[in-house]
PDB file of N, CA, C and O in Angstrom:
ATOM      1  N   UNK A   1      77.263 301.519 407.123  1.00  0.00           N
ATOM      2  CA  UNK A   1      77.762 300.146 407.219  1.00  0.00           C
ATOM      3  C   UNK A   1      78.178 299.834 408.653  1.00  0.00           C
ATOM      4  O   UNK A   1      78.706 300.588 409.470  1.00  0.00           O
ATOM      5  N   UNK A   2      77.833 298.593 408.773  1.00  0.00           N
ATOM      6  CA  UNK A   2      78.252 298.139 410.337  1.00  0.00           C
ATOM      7  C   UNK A   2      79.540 298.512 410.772  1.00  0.00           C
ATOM      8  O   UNK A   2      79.858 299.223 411.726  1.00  0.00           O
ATOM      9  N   UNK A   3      80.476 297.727 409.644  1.00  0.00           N
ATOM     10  CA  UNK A   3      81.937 297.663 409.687  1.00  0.00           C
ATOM     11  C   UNK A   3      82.694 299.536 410.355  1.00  0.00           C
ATOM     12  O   UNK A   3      83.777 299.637 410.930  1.00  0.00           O
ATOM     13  N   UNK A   4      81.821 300.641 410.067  1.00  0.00           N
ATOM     14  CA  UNK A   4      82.223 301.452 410.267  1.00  0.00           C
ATOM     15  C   UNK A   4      81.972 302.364 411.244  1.00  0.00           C
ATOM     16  O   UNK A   4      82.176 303.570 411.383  1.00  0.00           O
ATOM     17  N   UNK A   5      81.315 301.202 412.102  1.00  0.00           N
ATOM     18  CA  UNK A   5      80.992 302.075 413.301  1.00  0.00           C
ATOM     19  C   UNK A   5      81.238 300.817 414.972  1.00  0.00           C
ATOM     20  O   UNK A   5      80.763 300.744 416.106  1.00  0.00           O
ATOM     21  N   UNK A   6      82.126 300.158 414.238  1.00  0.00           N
ATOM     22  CA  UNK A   6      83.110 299.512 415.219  1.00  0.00           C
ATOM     23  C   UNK A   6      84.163 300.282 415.465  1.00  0.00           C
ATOM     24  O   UNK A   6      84.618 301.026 414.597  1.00  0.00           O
ATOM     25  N   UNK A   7      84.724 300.183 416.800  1.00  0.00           N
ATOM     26  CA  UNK A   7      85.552 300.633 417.472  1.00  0.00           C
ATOM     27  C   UNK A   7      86.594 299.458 418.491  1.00  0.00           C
ATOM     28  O   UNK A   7      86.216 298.651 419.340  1.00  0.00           O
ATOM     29  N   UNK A   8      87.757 299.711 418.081  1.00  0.00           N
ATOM     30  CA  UNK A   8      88.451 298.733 418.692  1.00  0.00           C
ATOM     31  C   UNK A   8      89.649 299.153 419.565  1.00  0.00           C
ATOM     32  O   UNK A   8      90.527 299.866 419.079  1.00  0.00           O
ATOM     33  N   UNK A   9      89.692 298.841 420.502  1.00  0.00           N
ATOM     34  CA  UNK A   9      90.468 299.325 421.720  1.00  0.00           C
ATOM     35  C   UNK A   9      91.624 298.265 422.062  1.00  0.00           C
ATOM     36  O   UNK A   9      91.246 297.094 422.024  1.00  0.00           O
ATOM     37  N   UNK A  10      92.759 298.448 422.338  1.00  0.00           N
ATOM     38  CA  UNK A  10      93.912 298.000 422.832  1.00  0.00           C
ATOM     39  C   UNK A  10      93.680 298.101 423.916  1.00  0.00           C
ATOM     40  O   UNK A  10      92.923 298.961 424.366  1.00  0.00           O
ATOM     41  N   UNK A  11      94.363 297.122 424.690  1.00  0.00           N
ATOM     42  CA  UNK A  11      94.920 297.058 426.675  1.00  0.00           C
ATOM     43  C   UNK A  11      96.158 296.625 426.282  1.00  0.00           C
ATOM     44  O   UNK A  11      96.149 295.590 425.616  1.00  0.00           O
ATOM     45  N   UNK A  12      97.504 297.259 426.566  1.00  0.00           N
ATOM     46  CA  UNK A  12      98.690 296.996 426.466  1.00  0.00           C
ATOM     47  C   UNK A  12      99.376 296.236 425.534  1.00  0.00           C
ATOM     48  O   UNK A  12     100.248 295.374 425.639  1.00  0.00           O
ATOM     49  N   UNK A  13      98.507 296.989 424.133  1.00  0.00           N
ATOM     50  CA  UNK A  13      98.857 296.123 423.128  1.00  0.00           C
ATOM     51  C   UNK A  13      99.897 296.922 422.061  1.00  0.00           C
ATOM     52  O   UNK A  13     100.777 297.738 422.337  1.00  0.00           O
ATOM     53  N   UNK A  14      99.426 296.324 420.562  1.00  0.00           N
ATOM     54  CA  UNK A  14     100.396 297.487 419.615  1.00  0.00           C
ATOM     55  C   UNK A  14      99.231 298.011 418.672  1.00  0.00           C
ATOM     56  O   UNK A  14      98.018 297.803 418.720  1.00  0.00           O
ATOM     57  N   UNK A  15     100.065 298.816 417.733  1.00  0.00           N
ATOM     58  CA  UNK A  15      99.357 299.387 417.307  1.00  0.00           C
ATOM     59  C   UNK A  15      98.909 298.476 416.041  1.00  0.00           C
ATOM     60  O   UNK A  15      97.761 298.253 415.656  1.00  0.00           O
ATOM     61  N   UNK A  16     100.207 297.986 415.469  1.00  0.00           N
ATOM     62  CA  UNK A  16     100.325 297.008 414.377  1.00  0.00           C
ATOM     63  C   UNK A  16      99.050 296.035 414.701  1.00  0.00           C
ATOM     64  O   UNK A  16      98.203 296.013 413.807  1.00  0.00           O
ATOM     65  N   UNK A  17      98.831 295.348 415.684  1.00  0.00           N
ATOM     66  CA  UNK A  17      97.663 294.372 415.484  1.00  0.00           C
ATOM     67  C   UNK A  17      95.987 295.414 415.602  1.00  0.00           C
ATOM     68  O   UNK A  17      94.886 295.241 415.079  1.00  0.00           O
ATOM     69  N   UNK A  18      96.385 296.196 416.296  1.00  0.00           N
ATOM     70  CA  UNK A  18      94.906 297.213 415.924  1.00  0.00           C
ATOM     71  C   UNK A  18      95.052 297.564 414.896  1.00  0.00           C
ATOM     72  O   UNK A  18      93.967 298.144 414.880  1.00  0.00           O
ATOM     73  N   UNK A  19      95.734 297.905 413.211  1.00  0.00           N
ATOM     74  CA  UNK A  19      95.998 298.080 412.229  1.00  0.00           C
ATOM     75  C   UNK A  19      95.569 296.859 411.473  1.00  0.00           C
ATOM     76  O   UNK A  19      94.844 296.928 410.480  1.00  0.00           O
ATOM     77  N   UNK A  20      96.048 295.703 411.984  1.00  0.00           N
ATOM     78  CA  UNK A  20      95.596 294.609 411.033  1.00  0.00           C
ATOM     79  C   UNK A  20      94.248 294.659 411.150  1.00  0.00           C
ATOM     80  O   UNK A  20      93.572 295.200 410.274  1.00  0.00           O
ATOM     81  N   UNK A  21      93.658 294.058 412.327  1.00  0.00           N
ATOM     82  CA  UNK A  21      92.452 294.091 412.583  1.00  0.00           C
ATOM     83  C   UNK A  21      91.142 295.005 412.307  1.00  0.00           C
ATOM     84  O   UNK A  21      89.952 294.811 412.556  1.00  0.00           O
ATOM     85  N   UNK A  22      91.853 296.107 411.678  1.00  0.00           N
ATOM     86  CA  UNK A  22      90.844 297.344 411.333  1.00  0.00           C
ATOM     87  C   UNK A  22      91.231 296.760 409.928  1.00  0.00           C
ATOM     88  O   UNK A  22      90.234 297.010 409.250  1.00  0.00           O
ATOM     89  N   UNK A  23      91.887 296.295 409.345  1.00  0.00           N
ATOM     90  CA  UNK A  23      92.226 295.899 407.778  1.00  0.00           C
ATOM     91  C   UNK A  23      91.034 295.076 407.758  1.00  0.00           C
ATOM     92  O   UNK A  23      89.886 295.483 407.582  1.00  0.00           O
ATOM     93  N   UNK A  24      91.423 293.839 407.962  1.00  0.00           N
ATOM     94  CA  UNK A  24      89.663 292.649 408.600  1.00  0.00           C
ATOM     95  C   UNK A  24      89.283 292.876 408.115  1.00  0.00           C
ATOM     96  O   UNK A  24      89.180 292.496 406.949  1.00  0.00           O
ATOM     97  N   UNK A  25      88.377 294.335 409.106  1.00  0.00           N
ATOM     98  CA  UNK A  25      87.056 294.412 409.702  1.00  0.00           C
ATOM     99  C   UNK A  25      86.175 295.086 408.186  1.00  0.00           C
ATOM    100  O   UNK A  25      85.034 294.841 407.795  1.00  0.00           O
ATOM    101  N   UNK A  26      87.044 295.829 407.703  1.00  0.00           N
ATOM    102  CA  UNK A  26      86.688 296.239 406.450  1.00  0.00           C
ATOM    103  C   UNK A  26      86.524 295.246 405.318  1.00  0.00           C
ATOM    104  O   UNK A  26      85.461 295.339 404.704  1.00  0.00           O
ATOM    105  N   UNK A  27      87.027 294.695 405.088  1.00  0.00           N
ATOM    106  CA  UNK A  27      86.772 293.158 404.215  1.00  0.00           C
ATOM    107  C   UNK A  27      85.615 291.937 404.978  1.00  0.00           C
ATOM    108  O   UNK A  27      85.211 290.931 404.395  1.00  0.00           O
ATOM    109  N   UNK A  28      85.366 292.212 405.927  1.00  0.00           N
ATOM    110  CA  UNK A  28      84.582 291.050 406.582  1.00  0.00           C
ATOM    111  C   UNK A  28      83.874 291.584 407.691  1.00  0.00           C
ATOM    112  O   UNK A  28      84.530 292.198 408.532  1.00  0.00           O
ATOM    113  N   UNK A  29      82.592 291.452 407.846  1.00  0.00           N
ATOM    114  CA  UNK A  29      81.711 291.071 408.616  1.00  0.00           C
ATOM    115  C   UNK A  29      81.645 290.064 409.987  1.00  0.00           C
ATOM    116  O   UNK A  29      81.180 290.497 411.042  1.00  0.00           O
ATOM    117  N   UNK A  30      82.027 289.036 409.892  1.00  0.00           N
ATOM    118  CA  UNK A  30      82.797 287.899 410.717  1.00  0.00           C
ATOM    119  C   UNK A  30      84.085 288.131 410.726  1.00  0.00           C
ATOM    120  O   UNK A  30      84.591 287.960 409.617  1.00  0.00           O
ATOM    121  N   UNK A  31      85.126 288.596 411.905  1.00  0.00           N
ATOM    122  CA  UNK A  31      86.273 288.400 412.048  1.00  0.00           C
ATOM    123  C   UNK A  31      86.265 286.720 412.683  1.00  0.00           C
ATOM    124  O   UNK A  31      85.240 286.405 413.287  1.00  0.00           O
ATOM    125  N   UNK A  32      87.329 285.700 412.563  1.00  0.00           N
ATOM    126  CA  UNK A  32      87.827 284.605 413.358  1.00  0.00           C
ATOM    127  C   UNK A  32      89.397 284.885 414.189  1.00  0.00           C
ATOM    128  O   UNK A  32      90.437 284.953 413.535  1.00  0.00           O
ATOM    129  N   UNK A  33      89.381 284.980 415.193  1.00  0.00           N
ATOM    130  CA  UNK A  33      90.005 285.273 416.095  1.00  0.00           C
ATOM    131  C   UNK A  33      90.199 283.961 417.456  1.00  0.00           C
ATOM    132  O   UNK A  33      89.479 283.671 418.412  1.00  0.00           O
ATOM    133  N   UNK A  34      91.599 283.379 416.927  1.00  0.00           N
ATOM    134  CA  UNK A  34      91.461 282.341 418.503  1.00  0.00           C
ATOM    135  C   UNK A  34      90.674 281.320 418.087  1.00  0.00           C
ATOM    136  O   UNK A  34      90.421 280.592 419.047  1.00  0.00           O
ATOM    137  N   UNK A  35      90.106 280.893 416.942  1.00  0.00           N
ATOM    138  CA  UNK A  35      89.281 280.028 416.456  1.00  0.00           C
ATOM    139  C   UNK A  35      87.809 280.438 416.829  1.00  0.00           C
ATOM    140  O   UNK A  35      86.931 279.577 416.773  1.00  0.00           O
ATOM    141  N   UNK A  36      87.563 281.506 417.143  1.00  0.00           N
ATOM    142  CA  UNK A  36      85.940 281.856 417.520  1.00  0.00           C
ATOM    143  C   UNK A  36      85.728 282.940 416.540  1.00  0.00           C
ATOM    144  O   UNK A  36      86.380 283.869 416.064  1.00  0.00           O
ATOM    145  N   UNK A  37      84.698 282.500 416.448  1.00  0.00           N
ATOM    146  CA  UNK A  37      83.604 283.703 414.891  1.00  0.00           C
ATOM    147  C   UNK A  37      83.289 284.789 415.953  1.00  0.00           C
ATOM    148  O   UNK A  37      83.354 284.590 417.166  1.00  0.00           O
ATOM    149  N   UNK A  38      82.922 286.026 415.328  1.00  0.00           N
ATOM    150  CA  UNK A  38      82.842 286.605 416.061  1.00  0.00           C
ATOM    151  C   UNK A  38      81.552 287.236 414.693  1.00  0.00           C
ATOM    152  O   UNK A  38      81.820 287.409 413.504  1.00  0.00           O
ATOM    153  N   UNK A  39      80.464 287.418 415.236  1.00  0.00           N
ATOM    154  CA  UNK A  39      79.373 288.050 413.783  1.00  0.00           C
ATOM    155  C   UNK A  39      78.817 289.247 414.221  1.00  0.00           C
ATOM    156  O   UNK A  39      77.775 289.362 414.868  1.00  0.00           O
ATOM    157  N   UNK A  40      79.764 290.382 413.736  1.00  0.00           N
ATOM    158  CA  UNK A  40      79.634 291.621 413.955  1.00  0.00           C
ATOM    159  C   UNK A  40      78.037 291.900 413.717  1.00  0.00           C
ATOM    160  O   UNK A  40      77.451 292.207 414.754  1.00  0.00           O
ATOM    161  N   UNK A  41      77.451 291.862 412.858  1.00  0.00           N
ATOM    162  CA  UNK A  41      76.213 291.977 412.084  1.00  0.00           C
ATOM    163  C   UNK A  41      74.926 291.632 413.103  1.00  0.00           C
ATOM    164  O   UNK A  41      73.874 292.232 413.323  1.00  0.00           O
ATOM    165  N   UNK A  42      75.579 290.214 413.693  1.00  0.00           N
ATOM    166  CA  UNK A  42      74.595 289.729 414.717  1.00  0.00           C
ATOM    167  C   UNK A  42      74.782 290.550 416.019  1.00  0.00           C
ATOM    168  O   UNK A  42      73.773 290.813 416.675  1.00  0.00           O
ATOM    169  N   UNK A  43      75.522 290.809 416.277  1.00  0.00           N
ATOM    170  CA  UNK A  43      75.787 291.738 417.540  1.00  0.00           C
ATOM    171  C   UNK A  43      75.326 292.692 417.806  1.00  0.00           C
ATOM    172  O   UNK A  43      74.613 292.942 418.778  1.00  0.00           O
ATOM    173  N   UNK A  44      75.785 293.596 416.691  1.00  0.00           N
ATOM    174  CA  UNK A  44      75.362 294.691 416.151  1.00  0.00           C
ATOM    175  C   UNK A  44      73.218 294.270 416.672  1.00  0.00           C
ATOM    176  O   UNK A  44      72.597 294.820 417.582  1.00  0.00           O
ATOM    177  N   UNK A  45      72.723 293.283 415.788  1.00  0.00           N
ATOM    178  CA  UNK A  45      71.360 293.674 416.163  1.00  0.00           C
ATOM    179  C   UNK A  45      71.067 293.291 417.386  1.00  0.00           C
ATOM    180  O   UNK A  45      69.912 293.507 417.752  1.00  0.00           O
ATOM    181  N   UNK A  46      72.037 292.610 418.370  1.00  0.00           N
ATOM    182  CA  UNK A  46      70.927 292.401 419.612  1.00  0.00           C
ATOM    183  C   UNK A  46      71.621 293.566 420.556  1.00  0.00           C
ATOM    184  O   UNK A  46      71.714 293.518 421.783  1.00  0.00           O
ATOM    185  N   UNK A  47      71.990 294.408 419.867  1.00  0.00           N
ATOM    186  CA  UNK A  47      72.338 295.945 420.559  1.00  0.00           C
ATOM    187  C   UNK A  47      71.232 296.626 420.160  1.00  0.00           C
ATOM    188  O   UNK A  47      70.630 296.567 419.088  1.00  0.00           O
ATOM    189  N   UNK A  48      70.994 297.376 421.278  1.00  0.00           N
ATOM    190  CA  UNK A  48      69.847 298.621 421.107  1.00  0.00           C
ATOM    191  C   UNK A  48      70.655 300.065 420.558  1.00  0.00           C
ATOM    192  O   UNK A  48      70.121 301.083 420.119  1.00  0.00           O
ATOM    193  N   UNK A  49      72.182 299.770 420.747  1.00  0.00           N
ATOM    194  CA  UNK A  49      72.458 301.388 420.299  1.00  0.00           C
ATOM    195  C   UNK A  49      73.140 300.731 419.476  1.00  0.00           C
ATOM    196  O   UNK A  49      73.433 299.568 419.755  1.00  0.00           O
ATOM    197  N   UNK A  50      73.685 301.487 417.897  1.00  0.00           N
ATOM    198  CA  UNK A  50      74.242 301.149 417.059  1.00  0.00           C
ATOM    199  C   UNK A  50      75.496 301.330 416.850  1.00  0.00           C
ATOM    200  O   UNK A  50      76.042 301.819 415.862  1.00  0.00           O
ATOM    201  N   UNK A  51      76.072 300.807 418.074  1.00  0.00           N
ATOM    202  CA  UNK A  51      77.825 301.170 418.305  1.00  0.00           C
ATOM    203  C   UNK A  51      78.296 299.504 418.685  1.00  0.00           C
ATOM    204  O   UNK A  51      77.833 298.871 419.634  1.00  0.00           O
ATOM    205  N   UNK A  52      79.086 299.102 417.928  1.00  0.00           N
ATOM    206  CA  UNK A  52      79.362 297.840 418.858  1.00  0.00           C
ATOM    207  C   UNK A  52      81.626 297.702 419.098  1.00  0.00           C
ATOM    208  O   UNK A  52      82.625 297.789 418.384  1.00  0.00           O
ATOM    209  N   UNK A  53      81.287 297.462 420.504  1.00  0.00           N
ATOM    210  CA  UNK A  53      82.554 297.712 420.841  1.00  0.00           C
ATOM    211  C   UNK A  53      83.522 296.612 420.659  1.00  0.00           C
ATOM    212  O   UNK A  53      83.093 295.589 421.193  1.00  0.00           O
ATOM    213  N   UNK A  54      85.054 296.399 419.911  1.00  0.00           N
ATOM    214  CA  UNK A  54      85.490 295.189 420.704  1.00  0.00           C
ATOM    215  C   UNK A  54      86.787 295.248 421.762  1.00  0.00           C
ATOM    216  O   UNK A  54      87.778 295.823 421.310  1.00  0.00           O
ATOM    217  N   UNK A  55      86.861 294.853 422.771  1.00  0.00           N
ATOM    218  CA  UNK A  55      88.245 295.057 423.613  1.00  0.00           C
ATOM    219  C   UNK A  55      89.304 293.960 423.751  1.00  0.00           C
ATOM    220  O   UNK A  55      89.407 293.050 424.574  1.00  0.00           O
ATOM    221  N   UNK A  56      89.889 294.230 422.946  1.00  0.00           N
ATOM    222  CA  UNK A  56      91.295 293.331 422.029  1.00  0.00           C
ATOM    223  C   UNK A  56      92.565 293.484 423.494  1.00  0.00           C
ATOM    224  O   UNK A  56      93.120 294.538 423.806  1.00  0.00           O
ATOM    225  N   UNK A  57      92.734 292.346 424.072  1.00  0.00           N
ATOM    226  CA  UNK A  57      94.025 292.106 424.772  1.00  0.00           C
ATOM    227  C   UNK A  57      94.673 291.763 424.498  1.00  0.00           C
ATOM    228  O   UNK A  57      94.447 290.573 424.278  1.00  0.00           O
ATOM    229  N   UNK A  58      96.035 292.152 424.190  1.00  0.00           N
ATOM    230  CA  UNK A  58      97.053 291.698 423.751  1.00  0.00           C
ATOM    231  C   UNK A  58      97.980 290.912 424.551  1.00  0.00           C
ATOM    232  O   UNK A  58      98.742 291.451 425.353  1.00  0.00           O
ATOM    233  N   UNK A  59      97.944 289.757 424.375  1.00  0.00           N
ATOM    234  CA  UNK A  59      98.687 288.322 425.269  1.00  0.00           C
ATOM    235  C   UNK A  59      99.827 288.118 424.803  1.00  0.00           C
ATOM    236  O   UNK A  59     100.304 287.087 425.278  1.00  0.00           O
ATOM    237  N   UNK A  60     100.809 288.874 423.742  1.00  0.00           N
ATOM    238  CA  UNK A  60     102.096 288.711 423.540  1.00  0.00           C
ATOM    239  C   UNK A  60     102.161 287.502 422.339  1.00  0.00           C
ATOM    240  O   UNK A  60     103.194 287.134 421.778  1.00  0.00           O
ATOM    241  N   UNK A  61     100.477 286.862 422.036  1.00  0.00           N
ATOM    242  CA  UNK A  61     100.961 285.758 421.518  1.00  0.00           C
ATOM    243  C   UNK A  61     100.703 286.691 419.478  1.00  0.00           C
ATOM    244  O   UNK A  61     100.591 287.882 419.185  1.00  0.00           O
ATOM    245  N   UNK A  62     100.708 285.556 418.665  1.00  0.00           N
ATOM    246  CA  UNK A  62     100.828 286.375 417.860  1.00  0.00           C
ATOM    247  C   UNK A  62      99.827 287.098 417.137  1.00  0.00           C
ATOM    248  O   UNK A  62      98.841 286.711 417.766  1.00  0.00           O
ATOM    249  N   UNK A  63      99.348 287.920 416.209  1.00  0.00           N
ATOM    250  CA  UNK A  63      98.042 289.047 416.204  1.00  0.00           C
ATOM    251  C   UNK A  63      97.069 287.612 415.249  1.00  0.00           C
ATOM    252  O   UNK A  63      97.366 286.639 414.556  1.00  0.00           O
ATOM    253  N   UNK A  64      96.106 288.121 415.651  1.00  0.00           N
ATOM    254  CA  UNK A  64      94.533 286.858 415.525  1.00  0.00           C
ATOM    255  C   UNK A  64      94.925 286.038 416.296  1.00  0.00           C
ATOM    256  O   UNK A  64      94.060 285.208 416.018  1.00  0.00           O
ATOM    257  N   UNK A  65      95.691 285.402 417.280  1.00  0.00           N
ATOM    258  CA  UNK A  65      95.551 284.923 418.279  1.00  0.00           C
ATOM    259  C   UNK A  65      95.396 285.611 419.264  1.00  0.00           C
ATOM    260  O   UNK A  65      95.105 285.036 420.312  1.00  0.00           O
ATOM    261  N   UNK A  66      95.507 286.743 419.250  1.00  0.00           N
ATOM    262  CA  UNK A  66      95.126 287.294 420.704  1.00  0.00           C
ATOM    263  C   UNK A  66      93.706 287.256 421.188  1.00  0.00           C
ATOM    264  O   UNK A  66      92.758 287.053 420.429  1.00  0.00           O
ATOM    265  N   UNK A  67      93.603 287.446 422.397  1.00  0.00           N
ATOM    266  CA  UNK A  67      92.072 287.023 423.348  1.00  0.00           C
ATOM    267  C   UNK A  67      91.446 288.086 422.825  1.00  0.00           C
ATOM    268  O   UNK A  67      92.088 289.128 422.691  1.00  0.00           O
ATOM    269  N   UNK A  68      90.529 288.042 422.560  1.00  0.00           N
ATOM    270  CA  UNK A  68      89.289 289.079 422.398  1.00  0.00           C
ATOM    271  C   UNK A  68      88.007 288.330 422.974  1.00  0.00           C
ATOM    272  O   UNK A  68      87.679 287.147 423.065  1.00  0.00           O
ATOM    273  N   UNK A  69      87.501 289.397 423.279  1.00  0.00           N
ATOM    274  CA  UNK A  69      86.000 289.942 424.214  1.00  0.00           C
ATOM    275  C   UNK A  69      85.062 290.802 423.069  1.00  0.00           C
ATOM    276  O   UNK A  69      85.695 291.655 422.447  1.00  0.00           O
ATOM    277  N   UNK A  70      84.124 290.709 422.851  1.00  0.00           N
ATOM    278  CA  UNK A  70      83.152 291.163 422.645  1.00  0.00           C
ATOM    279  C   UNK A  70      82.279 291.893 423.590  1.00  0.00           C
ATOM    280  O   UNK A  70      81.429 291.233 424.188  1.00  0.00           O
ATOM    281  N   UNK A  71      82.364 293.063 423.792  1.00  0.00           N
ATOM    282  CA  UNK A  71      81.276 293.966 424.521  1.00  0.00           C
ATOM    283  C   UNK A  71      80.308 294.522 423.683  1.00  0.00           C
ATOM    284  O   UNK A  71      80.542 295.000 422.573  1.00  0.00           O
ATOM    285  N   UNK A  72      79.315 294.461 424.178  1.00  0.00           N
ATOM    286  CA  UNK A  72      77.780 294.989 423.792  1.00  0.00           C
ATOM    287  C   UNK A  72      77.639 295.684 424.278  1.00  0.00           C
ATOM    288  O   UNK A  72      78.243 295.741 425.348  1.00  0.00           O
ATOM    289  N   UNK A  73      76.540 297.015 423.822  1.00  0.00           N
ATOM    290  CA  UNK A  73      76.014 298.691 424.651  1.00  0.00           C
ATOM    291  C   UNK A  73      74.484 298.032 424.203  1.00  0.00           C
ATOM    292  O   UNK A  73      73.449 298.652 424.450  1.00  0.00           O
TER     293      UNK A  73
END
């Protein structure tokens, strides 16, 4: 499954919102974050390796509002 070969990384964040967010990711395919879709599934295929990364900054504001980035390998 896709969902289980995401990896999600903190920058000066907590642990609690990398906890929620791994809760999500397991129930859903599309996380919404900040009001932007984010379609793991689609990502996932315009990657050539089957790892897809996300790098979650934590802005102090509150968890699913924080900024996220989507990186591709």
């Amino acid at each position: 499954m896709i969902k289980k070969d995401i990896k999600i990384y903190l920058l000066a964040g907590s642990k609690l919102l990398a906890s929620r967010i791994e809760e999500r990711l397991k129930k859903e395919d599309t996380l919404i974050l900040e009001g932007i879709s984010f379609d793991f599934a689609g990502a996932l295929q315009s990657s050539k390796r089957k790892e897809c990364n996300i790098l979650i900054i934590d802005t102090g504001i509150p968890v699913f509002d924080a900024e996220v980035m989507l990186k591709k390998y």
